[in-house]
C-alpha positions in Angstrom: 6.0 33.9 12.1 4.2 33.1 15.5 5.5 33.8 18.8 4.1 29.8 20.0 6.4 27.1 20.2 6.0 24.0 18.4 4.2 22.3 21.3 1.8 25.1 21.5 1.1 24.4 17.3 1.0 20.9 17.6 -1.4 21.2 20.5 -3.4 23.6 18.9 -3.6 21.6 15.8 -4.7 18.7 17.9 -7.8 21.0 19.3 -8.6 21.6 15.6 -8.6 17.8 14.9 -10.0 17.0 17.3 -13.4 19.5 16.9 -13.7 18.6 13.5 -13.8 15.2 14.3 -16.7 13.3 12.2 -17.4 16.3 10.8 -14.7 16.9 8.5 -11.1 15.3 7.5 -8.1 17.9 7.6 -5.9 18.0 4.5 -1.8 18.4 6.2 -1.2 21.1 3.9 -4.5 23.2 5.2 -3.5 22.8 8.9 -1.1 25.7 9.2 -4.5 28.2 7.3 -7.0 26.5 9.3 -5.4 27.4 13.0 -4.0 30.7 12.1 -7.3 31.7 11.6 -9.0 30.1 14.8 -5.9 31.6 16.8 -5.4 35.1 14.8 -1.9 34.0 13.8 0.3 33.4 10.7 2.4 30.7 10.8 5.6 29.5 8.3 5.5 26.3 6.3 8.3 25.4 8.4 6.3 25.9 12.0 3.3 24.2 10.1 5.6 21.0 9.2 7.2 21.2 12.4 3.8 21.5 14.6 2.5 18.5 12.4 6.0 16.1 13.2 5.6 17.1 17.1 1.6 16.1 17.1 2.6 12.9 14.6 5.3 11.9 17.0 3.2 12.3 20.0 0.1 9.6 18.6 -2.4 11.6 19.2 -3.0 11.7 15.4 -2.5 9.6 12.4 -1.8 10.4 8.9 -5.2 8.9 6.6 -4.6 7.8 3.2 -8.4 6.8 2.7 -9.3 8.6 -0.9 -7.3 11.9 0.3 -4.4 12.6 2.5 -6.3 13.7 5.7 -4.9 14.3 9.7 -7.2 12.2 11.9 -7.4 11.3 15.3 -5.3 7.9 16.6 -7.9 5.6 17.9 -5.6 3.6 19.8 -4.7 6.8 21.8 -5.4 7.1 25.0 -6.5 10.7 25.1 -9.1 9.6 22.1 -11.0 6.9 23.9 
């Protein structure tokens, strides 16, 4: 259990997208693993799925479908142009 709010995740989880952006796509279910061990923290499946509804729901990211399921950056955001 982490001591960030969901905010916190879902901005961290946008960082991690965002760095990896062209480089590599982001399976949802390896977000939670791949920031806890950038930040040095363990999070729950719960604060995972959480963090990743609070990121969707801000469109900064988009759920791909395009041969795997993969978290991507929204290029109709704002903050991605």
């Amino acid at each position: 259990m982490s001591d960030l709010t969901i905010d916190q995740i879902a901005d961290g989880m946008y960082e991690l997208v965002k760095e990896l952006h062209g480089k590599k796509q982001i399976k949802p279910i390896d977000m939670g693993k791949e920031l806890g061990a950038k930040l040095g923290e363990t999070f729950t499946r719960k604060e995972t799925k959480d963090g990743l509804k609070a990121l969707m729901a801000s469109g900064r990211c988009i759920y791909s479908y395009a041969g795997k399921s993969a978290v991507v950056l929204n290029p109709e955001h704002e903050d991605n142009k």
